[in-house]
VODREN-329393 format. One record per residue (C-alpha): residue in three letters; x, y, z. Coordinates in steps of 0.5 Angstrom, whole numbers, plus 500, padded with zeros to 3 digits. Example, Ala and Ser with C-alpha at 12.3 -4.5 7.8 and 13.67 -1.06 7.14 Angstrom:
BEGIN
ALA525491516 SER527498514 
//
This chain:
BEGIN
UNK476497455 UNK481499460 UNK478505461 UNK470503462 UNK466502469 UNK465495471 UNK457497468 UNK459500460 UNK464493460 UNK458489462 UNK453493457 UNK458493451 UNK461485452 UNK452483452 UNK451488447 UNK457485442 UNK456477444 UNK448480442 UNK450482435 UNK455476434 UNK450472435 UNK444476431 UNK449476425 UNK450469424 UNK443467425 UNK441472421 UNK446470415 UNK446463416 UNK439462419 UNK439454421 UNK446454422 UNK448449417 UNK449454410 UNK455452408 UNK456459406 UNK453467406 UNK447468401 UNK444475400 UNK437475402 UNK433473397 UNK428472402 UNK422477405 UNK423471412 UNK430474412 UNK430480412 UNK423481418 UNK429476422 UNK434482421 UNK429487423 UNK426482428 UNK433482431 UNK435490430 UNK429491434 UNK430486440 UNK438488440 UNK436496440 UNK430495446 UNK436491450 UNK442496449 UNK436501451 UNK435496459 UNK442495459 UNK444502458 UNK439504464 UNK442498469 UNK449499467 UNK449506469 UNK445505475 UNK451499476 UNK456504476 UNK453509481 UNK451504485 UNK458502484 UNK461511485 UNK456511492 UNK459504495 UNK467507493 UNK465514495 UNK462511502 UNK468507503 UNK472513502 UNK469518506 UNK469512512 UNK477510511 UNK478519511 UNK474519517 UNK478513521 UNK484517517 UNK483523521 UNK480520527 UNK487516528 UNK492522527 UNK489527531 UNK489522536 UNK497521534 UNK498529534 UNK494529541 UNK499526546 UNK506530543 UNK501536543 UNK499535550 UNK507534552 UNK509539549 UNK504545552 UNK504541559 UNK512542559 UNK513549557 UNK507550561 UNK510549567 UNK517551565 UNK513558565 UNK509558570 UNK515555575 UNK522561573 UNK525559579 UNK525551577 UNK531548579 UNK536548573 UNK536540572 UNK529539572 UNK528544567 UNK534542562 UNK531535564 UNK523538561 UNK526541555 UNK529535553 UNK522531554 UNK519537550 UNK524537544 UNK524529544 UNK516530543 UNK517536538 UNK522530535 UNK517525534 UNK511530532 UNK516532526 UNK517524524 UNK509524524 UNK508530520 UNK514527516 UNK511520514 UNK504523513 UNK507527507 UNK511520505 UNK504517504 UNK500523501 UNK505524496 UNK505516494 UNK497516494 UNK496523490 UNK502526488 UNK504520484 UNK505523478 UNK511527481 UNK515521483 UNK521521480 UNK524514478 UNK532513476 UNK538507478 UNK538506485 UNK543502488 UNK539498494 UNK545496496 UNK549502496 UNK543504501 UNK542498505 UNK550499507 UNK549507509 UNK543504513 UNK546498516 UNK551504518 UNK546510520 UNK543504526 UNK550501528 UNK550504533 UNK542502536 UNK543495534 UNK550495539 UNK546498544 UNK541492544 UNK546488543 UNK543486536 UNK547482530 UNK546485523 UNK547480517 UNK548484510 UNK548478506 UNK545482499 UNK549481493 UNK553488490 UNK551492485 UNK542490486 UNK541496482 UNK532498481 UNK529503476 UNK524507483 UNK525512487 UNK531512491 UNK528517497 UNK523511498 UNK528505497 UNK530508503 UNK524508506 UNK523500506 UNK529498509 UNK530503513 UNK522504517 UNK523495516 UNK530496519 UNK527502525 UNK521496526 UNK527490527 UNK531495532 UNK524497536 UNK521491537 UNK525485535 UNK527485542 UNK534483545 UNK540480543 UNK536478536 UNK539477529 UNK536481523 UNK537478516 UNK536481509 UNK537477504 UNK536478496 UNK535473489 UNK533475483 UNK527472482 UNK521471475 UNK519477472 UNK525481472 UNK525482479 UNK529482486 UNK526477491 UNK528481498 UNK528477504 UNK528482511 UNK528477518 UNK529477525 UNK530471530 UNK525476536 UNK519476539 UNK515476533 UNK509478533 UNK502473534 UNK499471526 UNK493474527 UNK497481527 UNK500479521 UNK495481515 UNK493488518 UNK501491521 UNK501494515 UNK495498516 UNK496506517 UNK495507524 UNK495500527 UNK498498533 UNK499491535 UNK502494542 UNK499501543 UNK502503549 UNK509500547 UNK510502540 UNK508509543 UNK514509548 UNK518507543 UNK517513539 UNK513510533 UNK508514528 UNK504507527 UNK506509519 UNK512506518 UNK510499515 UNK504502512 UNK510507508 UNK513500506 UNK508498503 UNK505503500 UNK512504497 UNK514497495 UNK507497490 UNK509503487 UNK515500486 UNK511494481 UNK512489487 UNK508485492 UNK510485501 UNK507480505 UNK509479513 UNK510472516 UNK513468522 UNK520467522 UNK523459523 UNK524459529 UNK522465532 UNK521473530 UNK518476524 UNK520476516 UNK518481511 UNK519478504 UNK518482497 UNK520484490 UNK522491487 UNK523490480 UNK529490477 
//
């Protein structure tokens, strides 16, 4: 029943206990026989013909009430879906709409003014090649998740070395982490190997990394950690000791598109699509993620990659 709609698994669970039940009634009558026994009697028989009838007008009702289940069921999901694509598209037009516009207006005015002062013209080019920049990483993560949520199919899974790649990650942001005057604690055990894809195992620690870094604040510590856990799993645990965000954000951070801080997290060149790849990723991955205050201060991540 794997594959049936939540109507033919209701129309087929009714149907069974029905005919469960009519067997034995009609095998055993009172229930109290102590075994079968042909039907020796015409009473039993119009009880089996009694029963055909009854379970046949009843497969017929249920049959025309699961089908209207399932539809009613097709349409709300339908509806849902639609209104999620609408929101979707609404929310990266509006994410295209402001590098588009800093884009056009820089090299507007770069073409309008061909006497510009060379600073201020190697100062616009900059802005329009920072925006090009952050509108290449936008197209980027809405391939990521496209290709997780319709392309699935085509992901290769292998051996993956998580810490070989959260090494290569911790060295790639050193350079960040020093500017904001962070502390980096790499306490993952050696040789963390996972069956996934080793493309969107990068993804994880480097879009929660990104996040740690943008908005962890000043002088902040991250953390990652990892335990072998029940199930075959790796329990990871990804901290900072920031500013940490309020708790009514916490169960919705990993929508695509949300901002806790809109203005900032712009300014800060975030597509509002990483931890939505996190996610999204860990799943794929047999795992669970959740987002929760630090001890103390911050934000923590903890989730699981099967081993």
């Amino acid at each position: 029943m794997k594959n049936l709609t939540e109507g033919r698994k209701m129309f087929w669970s009714v149907m069974a206990i029905f005919a469960v039940y009519a067997v034995i009634n009609v095998a055993f009558e009172d229930f109290d026989r102590a075994m079968l026994e042909p039907f020796d009697e015409i009473n039993a028989l119009h009880q089996l013909v009694f029963a055909i009838v009854i379970m046949s007008i009843l497969g017929v009702l249920l049959h025309r009430y699961s089908r209207r289940m399932d539809e009613r069921i097709s349409r709300e999901q339908a509806d849902k879906e639609n209104q999620m694509r609408r929101q979707l598209t609404q929310n990266i037009a509006h994410e295209l709409k402001t590098p588009v516009a800093s884009i056009l207006g820089y090299t507007e005015t770069i073409l309008e003014h061909p006497d510009m002062d060379e600073q201020m013209r190697t100062q616009f080019i900059e802005r329009t090649q920072s925006q090009a920049q952050r509108l290449t990483a936008l197209l980027q993560d809405l391939s990521t998740l496209n290709r997780m949520d319709y392309a699935t199919d085509y992901i290769t899974m292998e051996r993956v070395d998580v810490s070989h790649i959260v090494d290569d990650i911790v060295q790639e942001t050193a350079l960040a982490v020093d500017r904001k005057g962070m502390t980096m604690r790499n306490q993952l055990p050696q040789d963390i190997i996972v069956n996934g894809n080793q493309s969107l195992i990068y993804s994880i620690f480097r879009n929660l990394m990104d996040n740690a870094i943008n908005y962890a604040g000043e002088g902040a510590t991250i953390n990652i950690s990892a335990t072998p856990a029940d199930g075959n799993m790796w329990q990871f645990t990804f901290a900072d000791n920031g500013v940490g965000i309020p708790e009514e954000h916490l169960n919705r951070i990993f929508e695509r598109f949300y901002r806790v801080d809109k203005g900032r997290s712009r300014s800060l060149g975030g597509t509002g699509l990483g931890l939505a790849i996190v996610k999204n990723a860990v799943q794929l991955h047999g795992g669970t993620i959740k987002a929760l205050p630090s001890p103390g201060g911050g934000l923590t991540f903890q989730f699981s990659l099967k081993k």
